[in-house]
Backbone atoms as SQL, in Angstrom:
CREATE TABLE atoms (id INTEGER PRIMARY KEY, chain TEXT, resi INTEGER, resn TEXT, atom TEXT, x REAL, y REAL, z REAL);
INSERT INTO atoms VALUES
  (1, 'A', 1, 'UNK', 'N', 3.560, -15.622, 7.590),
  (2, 'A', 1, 'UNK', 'CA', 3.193, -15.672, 6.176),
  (3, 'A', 1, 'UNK', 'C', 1.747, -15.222, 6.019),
  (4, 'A', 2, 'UNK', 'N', 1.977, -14.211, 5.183),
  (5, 'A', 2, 'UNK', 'CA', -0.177, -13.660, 4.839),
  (6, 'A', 2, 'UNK', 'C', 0.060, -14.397, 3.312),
  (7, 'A', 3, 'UNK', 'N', -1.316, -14.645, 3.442),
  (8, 'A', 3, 'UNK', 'CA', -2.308, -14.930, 1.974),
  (9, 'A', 3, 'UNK', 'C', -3.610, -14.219, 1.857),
  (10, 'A', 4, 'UNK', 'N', -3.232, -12.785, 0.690),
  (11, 'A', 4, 'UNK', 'CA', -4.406, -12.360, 0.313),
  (12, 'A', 4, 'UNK', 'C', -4.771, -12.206, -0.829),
  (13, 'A', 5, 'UNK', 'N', -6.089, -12.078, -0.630),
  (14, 'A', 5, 'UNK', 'CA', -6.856, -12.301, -2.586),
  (15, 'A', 5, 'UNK', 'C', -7.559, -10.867, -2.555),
  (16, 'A', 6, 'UNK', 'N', -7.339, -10.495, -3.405),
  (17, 'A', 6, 'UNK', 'CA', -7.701, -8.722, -3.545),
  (18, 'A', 6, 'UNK', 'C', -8.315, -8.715, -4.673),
  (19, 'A', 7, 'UNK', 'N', -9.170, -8.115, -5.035),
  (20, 'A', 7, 'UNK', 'CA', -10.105, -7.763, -6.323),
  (21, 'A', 7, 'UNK', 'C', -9.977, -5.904, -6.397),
  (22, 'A', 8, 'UNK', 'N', -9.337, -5.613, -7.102),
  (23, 'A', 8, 'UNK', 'CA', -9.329, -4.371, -7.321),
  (24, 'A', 8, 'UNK', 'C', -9.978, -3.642, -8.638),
  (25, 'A', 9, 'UNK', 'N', -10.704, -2.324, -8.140),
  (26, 'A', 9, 'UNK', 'CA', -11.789, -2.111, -9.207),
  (27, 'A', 9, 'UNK', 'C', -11.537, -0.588, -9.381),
  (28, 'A', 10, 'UNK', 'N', -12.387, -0.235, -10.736),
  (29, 'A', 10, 'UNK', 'CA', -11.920, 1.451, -11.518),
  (30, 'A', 10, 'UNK', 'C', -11.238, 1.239, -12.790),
  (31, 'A', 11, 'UNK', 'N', -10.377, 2.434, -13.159),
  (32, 'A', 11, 'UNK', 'CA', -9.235, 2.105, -14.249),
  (33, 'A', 11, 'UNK', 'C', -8.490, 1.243, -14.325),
  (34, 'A', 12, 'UNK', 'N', -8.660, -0.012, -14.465),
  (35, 'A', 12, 'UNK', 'CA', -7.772, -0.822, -13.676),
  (36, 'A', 12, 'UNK', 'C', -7.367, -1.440, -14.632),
  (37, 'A', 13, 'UNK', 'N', -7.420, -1.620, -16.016),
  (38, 'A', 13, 'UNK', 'CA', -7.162, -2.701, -17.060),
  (39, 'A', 13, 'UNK', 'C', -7.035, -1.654, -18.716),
  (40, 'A', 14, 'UNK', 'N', -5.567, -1.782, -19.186),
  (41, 'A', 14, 'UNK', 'CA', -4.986, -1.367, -19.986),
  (42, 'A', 14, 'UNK', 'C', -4.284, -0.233, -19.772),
  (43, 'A', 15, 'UNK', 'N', -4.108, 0.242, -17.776),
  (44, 'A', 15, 'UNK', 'CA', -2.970, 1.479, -17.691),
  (45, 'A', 15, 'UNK', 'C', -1.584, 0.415, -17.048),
  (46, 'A', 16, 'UNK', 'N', -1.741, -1.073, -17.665),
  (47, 'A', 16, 'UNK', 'CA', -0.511, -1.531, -17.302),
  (48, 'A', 16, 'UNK', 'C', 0.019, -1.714, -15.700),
  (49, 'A', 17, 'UNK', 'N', -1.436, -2.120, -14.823),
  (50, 'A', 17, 'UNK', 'CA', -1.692, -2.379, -13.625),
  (51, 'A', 17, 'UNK', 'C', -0.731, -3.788, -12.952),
  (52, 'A', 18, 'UNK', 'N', -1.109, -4.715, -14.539),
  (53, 'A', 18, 'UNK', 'CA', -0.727, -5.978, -13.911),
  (54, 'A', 18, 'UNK', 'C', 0.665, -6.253, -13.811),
  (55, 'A', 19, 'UNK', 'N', 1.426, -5.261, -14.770),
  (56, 'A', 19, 'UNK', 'CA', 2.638, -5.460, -15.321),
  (57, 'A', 19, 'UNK', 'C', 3.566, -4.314, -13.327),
  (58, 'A', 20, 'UNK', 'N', 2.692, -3.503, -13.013),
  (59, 'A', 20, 'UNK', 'CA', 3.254, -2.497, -12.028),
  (60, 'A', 20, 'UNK', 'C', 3.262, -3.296, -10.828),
  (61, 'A', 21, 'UNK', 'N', 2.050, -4.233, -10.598),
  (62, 'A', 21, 'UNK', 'CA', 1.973, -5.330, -9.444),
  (63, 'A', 21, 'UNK', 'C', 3.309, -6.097, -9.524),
  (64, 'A', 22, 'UNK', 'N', 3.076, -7.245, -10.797),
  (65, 'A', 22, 'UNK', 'CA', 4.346, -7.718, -11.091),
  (66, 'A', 22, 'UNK', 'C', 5.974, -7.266, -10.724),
  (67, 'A', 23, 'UNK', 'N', 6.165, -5.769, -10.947),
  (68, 'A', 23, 'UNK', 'CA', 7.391, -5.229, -10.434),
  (69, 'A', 23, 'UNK', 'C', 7.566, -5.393, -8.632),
  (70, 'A', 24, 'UNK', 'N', 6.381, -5.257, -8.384),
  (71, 'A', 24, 'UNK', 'CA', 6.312, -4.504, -6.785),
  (72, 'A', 24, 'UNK', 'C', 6.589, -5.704, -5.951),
  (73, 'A', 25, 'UNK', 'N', 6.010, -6.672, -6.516),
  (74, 'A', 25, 'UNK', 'CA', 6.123, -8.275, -5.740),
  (75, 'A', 25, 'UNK', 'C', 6.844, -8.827, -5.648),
  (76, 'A', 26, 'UNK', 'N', 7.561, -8.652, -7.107),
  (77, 'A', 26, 'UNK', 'CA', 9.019, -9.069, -6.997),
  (78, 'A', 26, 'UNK', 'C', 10.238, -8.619, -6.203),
  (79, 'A', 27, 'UNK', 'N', 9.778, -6.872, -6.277),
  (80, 'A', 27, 'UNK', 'CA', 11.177, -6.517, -5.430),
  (81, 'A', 27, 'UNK', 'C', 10.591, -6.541, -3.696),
  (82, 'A', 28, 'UNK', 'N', 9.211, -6.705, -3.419),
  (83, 'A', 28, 'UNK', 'CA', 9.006, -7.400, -2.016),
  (84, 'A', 28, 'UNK', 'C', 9.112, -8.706, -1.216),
  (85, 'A', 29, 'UNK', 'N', 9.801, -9.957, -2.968),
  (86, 'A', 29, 'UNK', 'CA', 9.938, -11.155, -2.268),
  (87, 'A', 29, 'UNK', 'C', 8.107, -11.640, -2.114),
  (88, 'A', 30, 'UNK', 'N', 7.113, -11.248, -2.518),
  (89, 'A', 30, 'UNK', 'CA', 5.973, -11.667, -2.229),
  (90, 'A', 30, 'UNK', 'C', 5.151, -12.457, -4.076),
  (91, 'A', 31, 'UNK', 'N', 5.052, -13.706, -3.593),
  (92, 'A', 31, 'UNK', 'CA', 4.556, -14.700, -4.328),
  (93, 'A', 31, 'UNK', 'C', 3.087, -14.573, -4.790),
  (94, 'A', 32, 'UNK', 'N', 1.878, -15.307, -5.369),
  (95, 'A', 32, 'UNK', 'CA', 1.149, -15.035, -6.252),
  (96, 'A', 32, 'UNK', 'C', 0.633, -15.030, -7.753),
  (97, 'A', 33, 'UNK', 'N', -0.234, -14.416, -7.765),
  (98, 'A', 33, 'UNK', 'CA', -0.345, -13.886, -9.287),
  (99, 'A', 33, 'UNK', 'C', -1.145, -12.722, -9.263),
  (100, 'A', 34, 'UNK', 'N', -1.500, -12.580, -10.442),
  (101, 'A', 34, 'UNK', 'CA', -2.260, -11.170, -10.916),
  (102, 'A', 34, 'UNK', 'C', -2.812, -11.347, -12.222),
  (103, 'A', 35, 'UNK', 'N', -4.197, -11.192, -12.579),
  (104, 'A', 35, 'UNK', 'CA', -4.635, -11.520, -13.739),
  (105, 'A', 35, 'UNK', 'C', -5.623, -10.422, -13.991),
  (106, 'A', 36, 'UNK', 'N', -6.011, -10.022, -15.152),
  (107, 'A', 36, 'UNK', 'CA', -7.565, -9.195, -15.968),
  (108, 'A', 36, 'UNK', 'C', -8.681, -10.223, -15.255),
  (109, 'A', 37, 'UNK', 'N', -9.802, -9.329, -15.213),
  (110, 'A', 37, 'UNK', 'CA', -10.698, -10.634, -15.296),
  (111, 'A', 37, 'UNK', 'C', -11.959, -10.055, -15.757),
  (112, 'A', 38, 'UNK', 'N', -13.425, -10.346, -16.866),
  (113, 'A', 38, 'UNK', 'CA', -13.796, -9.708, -17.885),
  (114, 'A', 38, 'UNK', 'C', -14.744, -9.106, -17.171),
  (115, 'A', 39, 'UNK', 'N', -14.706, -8.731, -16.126),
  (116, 'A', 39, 'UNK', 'CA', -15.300, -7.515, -15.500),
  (117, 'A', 39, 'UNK', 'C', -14.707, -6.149, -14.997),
  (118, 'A', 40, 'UNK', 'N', -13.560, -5.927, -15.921),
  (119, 'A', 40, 'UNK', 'CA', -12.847, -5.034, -15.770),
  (120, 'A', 40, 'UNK', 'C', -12.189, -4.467, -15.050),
  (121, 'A', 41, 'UNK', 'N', -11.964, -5.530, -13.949),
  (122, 'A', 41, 'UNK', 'CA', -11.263, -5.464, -12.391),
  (123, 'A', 41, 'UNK', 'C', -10.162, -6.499, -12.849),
  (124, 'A', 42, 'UNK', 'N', -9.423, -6.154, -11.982),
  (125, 'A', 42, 'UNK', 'CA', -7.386, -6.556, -11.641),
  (126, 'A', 42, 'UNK', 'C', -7.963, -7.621, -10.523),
  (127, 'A', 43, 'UNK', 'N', -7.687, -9.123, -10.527),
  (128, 'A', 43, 'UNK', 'CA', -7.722, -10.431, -9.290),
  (129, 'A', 43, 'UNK', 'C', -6.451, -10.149, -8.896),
  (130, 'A', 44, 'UNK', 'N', -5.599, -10.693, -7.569),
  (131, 'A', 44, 'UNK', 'CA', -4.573, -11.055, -7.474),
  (132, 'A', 44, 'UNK', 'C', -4.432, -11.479, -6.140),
  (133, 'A', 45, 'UNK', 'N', -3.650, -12.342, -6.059),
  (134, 'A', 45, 'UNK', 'CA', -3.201, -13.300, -5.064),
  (135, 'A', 45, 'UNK', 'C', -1.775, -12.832, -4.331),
  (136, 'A', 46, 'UNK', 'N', -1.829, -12.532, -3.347),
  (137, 'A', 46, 'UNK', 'CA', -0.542, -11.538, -2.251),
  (138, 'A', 46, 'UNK', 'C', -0.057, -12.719, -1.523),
  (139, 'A', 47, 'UNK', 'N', 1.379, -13.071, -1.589),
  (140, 'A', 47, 'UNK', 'CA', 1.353, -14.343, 0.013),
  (141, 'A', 47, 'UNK', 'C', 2.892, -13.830, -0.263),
  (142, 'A', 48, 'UNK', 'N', 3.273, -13.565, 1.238),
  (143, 'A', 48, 'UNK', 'CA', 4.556, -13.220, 1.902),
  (144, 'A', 48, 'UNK', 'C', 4.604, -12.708, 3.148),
  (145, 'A', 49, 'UNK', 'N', 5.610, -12.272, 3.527),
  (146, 'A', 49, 'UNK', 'CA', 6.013, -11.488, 5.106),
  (147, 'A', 49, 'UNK', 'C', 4.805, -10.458, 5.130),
  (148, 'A', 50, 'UNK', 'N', 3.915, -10.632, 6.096),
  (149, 'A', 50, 'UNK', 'CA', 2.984, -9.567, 6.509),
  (150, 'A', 50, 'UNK', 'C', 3.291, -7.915, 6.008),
  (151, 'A', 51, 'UNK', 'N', 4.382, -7.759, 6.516),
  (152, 'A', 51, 'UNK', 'CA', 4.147, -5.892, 6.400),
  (153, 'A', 51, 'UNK', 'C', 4.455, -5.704, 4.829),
  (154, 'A', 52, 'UNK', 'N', 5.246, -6.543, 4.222),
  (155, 'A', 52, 'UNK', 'CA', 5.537, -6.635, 2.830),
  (156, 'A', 52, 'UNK', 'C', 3.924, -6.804, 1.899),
  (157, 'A', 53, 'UNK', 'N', 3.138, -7.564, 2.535),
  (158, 'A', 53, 'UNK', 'CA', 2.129, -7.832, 1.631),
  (159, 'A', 53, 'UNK', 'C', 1.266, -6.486, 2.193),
  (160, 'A', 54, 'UNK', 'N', 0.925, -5.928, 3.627),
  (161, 'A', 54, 'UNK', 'CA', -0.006, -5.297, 3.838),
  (162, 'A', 54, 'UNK', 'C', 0.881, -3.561, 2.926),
  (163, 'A', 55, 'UNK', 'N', 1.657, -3.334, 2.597),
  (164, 'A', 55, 'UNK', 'CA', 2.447, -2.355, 1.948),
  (165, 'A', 55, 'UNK', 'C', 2.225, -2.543, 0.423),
  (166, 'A', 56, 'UNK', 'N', 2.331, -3.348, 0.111),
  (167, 'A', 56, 'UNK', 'CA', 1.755, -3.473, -1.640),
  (168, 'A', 56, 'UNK', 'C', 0.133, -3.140, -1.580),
  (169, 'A', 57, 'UNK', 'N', -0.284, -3.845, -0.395),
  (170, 'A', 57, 'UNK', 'CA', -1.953, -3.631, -0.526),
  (171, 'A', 57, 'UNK', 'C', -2.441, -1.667, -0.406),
  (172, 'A', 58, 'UNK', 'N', -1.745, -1.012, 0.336),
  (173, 'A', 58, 'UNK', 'CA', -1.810, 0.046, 0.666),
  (174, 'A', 58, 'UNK', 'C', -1.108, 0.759, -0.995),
  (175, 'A', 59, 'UNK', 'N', -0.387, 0.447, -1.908),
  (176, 'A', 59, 'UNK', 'CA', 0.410, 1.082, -3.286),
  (177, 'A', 59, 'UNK', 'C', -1.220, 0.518, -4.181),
  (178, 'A', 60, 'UNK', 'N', -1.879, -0.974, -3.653),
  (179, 'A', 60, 'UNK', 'CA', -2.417, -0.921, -4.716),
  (180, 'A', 60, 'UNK', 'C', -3.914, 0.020, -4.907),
  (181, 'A', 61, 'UNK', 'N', -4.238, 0.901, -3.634),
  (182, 'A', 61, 'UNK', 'CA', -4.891, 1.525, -3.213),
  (183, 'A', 61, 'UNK', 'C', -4.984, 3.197, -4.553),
  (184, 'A', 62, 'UNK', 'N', -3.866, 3.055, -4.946),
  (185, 'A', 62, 'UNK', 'CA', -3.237, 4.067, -5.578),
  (186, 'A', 62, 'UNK', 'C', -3.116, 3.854, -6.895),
  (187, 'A', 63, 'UNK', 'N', -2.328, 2.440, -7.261),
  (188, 'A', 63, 'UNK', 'CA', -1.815, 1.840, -8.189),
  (189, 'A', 63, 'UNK', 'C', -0.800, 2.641, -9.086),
  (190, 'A', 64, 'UNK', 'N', -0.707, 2.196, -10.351),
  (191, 'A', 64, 'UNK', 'CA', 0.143, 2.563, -11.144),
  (192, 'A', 64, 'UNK', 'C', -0.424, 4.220, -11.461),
  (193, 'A', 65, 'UNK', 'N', 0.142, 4.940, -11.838),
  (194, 'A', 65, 'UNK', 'CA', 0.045, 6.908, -12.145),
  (195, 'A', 65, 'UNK', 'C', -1.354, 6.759, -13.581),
  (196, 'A', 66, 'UNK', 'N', -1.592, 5.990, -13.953),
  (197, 'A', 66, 'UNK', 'CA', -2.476, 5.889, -15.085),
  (198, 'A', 66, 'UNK', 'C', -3.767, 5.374, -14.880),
  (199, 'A', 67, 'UNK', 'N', -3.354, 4.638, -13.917),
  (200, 'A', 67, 'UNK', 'CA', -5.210, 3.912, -13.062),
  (201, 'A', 67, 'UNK', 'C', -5.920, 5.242, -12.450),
  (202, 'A', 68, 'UNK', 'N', -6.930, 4.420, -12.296),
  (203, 'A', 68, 'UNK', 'CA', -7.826, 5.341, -10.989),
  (204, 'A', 68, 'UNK', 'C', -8.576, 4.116, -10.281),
  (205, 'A', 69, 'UNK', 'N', -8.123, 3.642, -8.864),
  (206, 'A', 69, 'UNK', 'CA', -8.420, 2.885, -8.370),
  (207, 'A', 69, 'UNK', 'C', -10.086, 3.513, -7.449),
  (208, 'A', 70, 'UNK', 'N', -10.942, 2.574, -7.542),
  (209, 'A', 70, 'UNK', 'CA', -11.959, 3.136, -6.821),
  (210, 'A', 70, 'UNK', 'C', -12.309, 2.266, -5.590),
  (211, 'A', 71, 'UNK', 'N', -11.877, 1.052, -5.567),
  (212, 'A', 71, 'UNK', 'CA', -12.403, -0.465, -4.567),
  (213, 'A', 71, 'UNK', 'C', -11.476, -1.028, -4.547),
  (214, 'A', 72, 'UNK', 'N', -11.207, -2.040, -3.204),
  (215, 'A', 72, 'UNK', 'CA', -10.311, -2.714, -3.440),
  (216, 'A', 72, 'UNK', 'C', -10.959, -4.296, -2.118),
  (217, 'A', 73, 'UNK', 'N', -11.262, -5.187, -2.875),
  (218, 'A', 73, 'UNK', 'CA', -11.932, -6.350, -2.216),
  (219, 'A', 73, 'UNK', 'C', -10.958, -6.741, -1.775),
  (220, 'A', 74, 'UNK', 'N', -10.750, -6.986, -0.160),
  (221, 'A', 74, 'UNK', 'CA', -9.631, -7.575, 0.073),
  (222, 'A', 74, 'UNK', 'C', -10.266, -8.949, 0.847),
  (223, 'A', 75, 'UNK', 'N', -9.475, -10.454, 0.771),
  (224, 'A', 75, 'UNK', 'CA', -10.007, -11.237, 1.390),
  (225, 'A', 75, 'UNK', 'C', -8.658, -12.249, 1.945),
  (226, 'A', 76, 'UNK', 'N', -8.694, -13.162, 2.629),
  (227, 'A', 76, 'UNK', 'CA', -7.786, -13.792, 3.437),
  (228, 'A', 76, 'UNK', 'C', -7.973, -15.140, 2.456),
  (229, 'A', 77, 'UNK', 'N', -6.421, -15.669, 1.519),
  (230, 'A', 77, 'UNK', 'CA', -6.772, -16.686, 0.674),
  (231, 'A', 77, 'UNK', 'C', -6.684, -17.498, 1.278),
  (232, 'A', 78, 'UNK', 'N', -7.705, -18.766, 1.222),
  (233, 'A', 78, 'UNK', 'CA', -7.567, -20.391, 1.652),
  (234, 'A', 78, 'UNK', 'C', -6.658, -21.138, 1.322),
  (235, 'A', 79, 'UNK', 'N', -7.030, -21.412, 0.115),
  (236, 'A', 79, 'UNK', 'CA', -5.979, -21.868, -1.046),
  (237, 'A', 79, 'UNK', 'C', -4.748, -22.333, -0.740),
  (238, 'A', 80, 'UNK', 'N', -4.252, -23.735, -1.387),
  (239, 'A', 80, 'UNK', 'CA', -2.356, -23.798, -0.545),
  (240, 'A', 80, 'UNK', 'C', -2.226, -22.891, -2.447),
  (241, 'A', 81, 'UNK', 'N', -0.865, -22.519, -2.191),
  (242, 'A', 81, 'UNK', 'CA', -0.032, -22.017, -2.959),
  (243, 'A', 81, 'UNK', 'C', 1.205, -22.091, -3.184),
  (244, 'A', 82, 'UNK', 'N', 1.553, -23.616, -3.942),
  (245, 'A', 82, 'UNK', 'CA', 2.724, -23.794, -3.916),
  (246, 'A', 82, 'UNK', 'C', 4.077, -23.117, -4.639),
  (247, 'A', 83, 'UNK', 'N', 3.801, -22.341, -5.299),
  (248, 'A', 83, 'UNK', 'CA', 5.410, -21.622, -6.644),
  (249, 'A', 83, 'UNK', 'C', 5.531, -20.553, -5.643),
  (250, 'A', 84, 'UNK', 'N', 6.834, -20.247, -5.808),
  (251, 'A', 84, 'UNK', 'CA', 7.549, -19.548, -5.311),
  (252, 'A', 84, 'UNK', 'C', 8.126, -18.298, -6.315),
  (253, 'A', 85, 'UNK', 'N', 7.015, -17.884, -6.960),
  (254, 'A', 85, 'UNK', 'CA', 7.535, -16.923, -8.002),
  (255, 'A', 85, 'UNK', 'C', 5.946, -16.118, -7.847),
  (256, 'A', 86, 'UNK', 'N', 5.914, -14.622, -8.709),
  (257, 'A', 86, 'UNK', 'CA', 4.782, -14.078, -9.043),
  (258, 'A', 86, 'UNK', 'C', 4.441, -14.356, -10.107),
  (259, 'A', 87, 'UNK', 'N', 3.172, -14.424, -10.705),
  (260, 'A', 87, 'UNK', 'CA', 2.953, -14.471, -12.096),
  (261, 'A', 87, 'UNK', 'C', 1.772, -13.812, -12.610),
  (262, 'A', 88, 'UNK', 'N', 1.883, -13.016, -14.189),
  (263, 'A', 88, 'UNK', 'CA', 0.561, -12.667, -14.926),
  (264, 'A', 88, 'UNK', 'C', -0.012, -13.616, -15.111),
  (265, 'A', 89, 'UNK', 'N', -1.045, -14.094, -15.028),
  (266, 'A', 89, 'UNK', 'CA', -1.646, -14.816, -15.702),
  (267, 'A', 89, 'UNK', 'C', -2.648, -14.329, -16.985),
  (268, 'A', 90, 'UNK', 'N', -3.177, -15.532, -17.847),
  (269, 'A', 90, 'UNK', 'CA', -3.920, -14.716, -19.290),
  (270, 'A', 90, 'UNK', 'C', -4.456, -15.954, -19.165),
  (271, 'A', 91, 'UNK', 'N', -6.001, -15.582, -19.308),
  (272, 'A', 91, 'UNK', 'CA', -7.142, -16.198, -19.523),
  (273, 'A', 91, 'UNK', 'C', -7.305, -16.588, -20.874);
């Protein structure tokens, strides 16, 4: 099981980033969330089967056809994480 916390930065907020994560996680079985956050960077929380999470991390490198990804903070989450679902979150 990986747990990662990624901060991804660039076009990243209003080409419908959070909604493309959301798809990808789901059909990888990989748990989390994904939120805006008012520095104009995409947060999100990755936890599942290793090659499943390190494979979304490598799409989010790219992201959705409307972004332009420039950074991508990747870090190893502490955090327990109990739901078993993905979620947007809204601040």
């Amino acid at each position: 099981m990986k747990k990662i916390h990624i901060v991804i930065t660039g076009k990243v907020q209003g080409v419908g980033f959070r909604y493309w994560l959301y798809q990808i996680a789901n059909e990888n079985n990989v748990y989390g969330w994904v939120k805006n956050k008012n520095t104009n960077e995409v947060e999100a929380v990755l936890i599942g089967d290793g090659d499943c999470v390190d494979s979304i991390i490598k799409l989010c490198e790219k992201g959705p056809s409307s972004a332009r990804v420039e950074n991508l903070n990747i870090q190893n989450y502490q955090k327990e994480y109990l739901r078993k679902s993905f979620d947007i979150l809204h601040d």
